[in-house]
Structures are given as C-alpha cells and as structure tokens.
C-alpha positions in Angstrom: -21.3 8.2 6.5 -19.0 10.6 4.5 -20.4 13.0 1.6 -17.6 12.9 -0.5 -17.7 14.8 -4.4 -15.2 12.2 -5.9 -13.7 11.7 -9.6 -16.7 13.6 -11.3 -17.5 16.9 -9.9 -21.4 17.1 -10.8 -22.2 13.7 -9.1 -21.3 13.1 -5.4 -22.7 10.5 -3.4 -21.8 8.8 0.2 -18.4 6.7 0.0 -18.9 3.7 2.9 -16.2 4.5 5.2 -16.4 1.6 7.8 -15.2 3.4 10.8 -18.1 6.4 10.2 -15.5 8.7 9.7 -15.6 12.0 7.3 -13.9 11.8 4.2 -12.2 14.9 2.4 -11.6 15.3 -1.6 -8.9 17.5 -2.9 -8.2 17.8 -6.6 -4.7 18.7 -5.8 -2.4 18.9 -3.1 1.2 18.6 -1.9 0.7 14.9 -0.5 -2.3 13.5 1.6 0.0 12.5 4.3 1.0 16.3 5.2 -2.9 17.0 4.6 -4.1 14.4 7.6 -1.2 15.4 9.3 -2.6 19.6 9.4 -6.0 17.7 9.9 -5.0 15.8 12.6 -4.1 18.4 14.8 -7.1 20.1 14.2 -8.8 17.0 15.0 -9.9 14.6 13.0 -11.3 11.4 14.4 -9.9 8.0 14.2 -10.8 6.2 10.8 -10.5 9.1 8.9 -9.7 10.1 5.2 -7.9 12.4 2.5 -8.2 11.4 -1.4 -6.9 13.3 -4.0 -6.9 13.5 -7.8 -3.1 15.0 -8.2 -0.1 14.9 -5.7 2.5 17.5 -6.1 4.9 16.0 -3.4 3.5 12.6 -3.3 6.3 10.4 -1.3 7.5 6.9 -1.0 9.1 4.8 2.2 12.7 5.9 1.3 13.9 9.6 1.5 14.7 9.8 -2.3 11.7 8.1 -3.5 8.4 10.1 -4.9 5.3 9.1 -6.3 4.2 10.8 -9.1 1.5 9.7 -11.8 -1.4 11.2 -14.1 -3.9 14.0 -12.9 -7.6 12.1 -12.4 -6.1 8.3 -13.2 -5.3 6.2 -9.6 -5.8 6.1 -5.7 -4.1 8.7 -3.4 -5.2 8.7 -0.1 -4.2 8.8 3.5 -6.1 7.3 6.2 -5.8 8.1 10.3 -5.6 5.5 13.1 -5.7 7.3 15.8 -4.7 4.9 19.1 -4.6 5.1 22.7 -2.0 3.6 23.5 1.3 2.6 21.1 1.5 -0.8 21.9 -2.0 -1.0 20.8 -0.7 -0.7 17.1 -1.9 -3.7 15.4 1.8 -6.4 14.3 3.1 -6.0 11.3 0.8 -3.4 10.3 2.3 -2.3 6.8 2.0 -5.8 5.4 -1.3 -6.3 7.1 -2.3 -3.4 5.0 -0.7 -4.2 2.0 -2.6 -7.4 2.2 -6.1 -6.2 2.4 -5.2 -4.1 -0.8 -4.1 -7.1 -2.2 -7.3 -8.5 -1.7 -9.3 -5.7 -2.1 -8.1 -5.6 -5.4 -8.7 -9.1 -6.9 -12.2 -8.6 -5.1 -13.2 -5.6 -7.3 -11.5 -6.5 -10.1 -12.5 -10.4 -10.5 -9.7 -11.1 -13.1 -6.9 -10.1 -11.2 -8.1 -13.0 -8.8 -4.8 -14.5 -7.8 -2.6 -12.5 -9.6 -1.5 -9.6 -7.0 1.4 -10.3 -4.8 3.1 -8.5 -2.0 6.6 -7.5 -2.3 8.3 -7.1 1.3 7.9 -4.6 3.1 5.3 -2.0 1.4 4.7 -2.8 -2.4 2.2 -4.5 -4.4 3.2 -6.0 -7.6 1.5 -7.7 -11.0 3.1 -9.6 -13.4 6.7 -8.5 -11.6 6.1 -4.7 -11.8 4.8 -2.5 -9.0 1.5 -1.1 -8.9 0.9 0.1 -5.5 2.6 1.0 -2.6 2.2 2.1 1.2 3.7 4.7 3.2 3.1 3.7 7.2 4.0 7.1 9.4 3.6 7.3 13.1 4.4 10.7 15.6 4.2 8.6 18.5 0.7 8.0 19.1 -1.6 8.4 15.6 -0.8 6.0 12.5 -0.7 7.6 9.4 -1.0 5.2 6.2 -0.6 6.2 2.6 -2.1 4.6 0.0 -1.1 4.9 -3.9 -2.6 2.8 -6.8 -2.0 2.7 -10.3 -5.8 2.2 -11.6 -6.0 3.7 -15.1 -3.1 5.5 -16.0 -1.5 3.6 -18.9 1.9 5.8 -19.5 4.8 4.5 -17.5 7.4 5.8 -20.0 10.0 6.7 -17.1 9.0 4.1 -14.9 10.1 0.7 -16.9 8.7 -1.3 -13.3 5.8 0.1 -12.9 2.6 -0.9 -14.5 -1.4 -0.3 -12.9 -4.5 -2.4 -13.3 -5.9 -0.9 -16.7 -2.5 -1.8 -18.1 -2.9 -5.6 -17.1 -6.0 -6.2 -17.4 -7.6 -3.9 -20.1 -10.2 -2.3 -18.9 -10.7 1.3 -18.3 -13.9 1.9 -16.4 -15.1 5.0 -15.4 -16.5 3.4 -12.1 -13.7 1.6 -10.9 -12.0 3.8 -8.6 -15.0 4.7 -7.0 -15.5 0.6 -6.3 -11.8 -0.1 -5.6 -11.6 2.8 -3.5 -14.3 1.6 -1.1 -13.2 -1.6 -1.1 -9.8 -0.6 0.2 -11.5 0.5 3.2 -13.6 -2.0 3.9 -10.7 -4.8 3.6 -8.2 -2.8 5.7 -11.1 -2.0 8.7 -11.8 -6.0 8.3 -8.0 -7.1 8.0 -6.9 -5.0 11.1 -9.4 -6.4 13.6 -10.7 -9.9 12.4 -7.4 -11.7 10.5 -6.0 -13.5 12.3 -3.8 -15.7 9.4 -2.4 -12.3 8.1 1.0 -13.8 8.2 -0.2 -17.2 6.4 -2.1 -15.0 3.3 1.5 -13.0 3.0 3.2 -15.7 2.6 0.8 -17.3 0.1 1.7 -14.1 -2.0 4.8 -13.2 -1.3 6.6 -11.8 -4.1 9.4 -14.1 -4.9 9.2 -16.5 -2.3 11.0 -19.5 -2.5 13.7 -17.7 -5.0 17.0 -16.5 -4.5 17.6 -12.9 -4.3 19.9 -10.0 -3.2 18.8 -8.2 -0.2 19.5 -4.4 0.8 19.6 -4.5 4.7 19.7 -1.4 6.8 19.1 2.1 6.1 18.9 3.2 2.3 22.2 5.4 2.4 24.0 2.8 3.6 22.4 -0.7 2.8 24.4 -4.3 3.8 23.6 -6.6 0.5 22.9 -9.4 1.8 21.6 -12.9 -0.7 19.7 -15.5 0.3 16.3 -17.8 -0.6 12.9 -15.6 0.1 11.9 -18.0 3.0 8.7 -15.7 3.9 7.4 -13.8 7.0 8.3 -14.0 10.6 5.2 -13.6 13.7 6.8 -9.8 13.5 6.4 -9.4 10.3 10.1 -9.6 9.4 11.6 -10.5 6.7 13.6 -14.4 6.9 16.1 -15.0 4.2 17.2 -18.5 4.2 20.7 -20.6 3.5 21.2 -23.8 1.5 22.5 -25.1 4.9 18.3 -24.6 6.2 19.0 -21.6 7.9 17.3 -18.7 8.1 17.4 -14.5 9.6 15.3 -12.0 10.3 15.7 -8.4 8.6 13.6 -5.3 10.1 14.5 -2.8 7.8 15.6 -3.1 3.8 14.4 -4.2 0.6 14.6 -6.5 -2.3 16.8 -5.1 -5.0 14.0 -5.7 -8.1 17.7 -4.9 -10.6 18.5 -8.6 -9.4 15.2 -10.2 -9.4 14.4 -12.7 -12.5 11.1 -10.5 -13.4 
C-alpha cells in the first residue's frame, strides 16, 4: 500500500495501487515519463507510479505533440511494467490500456456510462472531442505508460477538440480524481491479466467505426493518406480499413485525421 499526499496537501491517505507498488506525488515536474524513467534506474519495482498536479513538458505519441492543461485540474501519471522478458509484453497493449480507462471512467463517473470511445491508436474521446490520451514507451525491457485525463479543467480555448469530464457532464467534485485515479489502476492491473475479449470491447467502442474516414499511414513527417470504412481491430491490435469491394488492410502505425472526421 502507497502513502500518497494527493490533490489536497493537509489530507493524505493510502491510494490502492493493485500491484503493491509505491506511489510518488509531485506538484510539478517536467513530464512523469522522464520522472519514472530517473526512477527506474534507481529502481523502482514493477507496478509502480508518478502523479503530478502540473507538467512542464508533458508529451504526446507524435514528436510535435504536447500536453499541456491547468495546474491542480486532471490525471498525469506514469506507470512502470517492468518485464522479464519482451515478448512477455501483453498484445496490443496501448488499446488494452486505453480500454480499461475507458471503463474506468464510465465506472466512476455513472453518467458517462456508454458514452467514452476509443479513438485508434491511443486517445479517448466524448461527444467527438478528446479527453485523454496514452503515451506507451519501452527501452527494451521496462514499459513505460503515460496517462493524461481531462477531469475538471473547463478552458479549452486553444484546443477547439478537446473537452474533459466536468465539461460533459457537469459536475466538478472535489473527490473525483482521487476516485478516477484509483480506478484507473485497478482497471488496467485487471484488463492486462484477466481480459481476454479486449479486442471485442474496442471494437464495441471504436471511435468511428463503420464510417468512412481519411487515414494518415506511416511516420507523422511523412504520412501516406490513405481512405477507407473504419472496419475495427485486428488480433494485433492493428488498425483494418475496409473497401466497398469487402476488403480490408492492416495499418501499424498512423492515425485518423479528426480535420476529416464528421464530429
């Protein structure tokens, strides 16, 4: 069990980390991915966490992208998986993450229930705008997995796509990051080791599934745009984009351009 002083400095209490694992609170740092990775090397066991209140360098999947948001409002953490061997790494493990956040969030916030969907490969959308997203990193044999949620900031003023749970739903409980936050954990522990119809839940929430959209392929400095109808997700995890003709391909690596997505 972790002693962890979160969101209100005078109370702190044990956070439920389900792999026993210490978690550390920062108020402000550069990003909690180069945190774990400084901790990491000095040791850290498998399982374990950094949360922070503010990001100064907070980073996204693609080289150009950062995540920035209010001081004290969402979820910034990075959690270790520390694993013997590489091929160990549990399939498709973004998506299996962004899947139990999925979850995790309709489960501690009941009105959401249905509502958050999964945009390929690392985002999580409401209502067609992006709310949270996951950064997977790996230096050969540790997993490193970002985490950032929108909970309760409600100015997106720069950021016409992005919106967090307070916005959609109304509520702004001083509580709720605590909840979410442990939640998040226990989802991810359970997802990782005892789902075993990941790929059938993505698909169920896939955002834009069944639609036609334009697909950026390849690396981001150099992307193939590709269109096609969102068929789902492969056994890998890959994206299949499908033809009026019935066929279908995989894609790896890309994204879905939201500027050509109905939203």
């Amino acid at each position: 069990m972790a002693h962890f002083n979160c969101f209100n400095i005078n109370n702190s209490k044990n956070i439920r980390n389900p792999w026993n694992a210490p978690v550390r609170f920062l108020r402000r740092c550069t990003s909690t991915m180069d945190e774990m990775r400084h901790w990491e090397r000095e040791g850290a066991p498998h399982g374990s966490v950094i949360i922070t209140d503010f990001q100064d360098a907070g980073r996204g999947r693609l080289p150009n992208r950062r995540w920035s948001g209010t001081a004290g409002k969402n979820l910034l953490f990075t959690v270790l998986f520390r694993y013997a061997d590489i091929s160990t790494i549990p399939n498709a493990l973004t998506l299996r993450i962004g899947l139990a956040a999925a979850l995790a969030v309709e489960d501690a916030v009941p009105a959401l229930a249905g509502m958050v969907h999964i945009k390929w490969p690392n985002d999580l959308m409401l209502n067609g705008r992006k709310f949270s997203g996951i950064l997977a990193e790996s230096d050969g044999k540790n997993v490193f997995i970002g985490i950032g949620v929108n909970v309760l900031q409600h100015d997106f003023k720069h950021l016409p796509r992005a919106t967090s749970i307070m916005r959609e739903v109304k509520i702004d409980e001083a509580g709720l990051r605590l909840r979410l936050f442990e939640t998040l954990l226990a989802h991810i522990a359970g997802g990782l080791t005892n789902d075993n119809l990941w790929r059938e839940r993505i698909n169920e929430r896939l955002f834009m599934k069944g639609e036609y959209v334009q697909f950026l392929a390849g690396g981001a400095e150099t992307p193939t745009v590709c269109t096609g109808i969102l068929c789902g997700v492969s056994a890998s995890g890959a994206l299949l984009l499908g033809d009026n003709a019935g066929n279908s391909r995989e894609f790896i690596a890309g994204e879905i351009s939201i500027a050509a997505c109905r939203i």
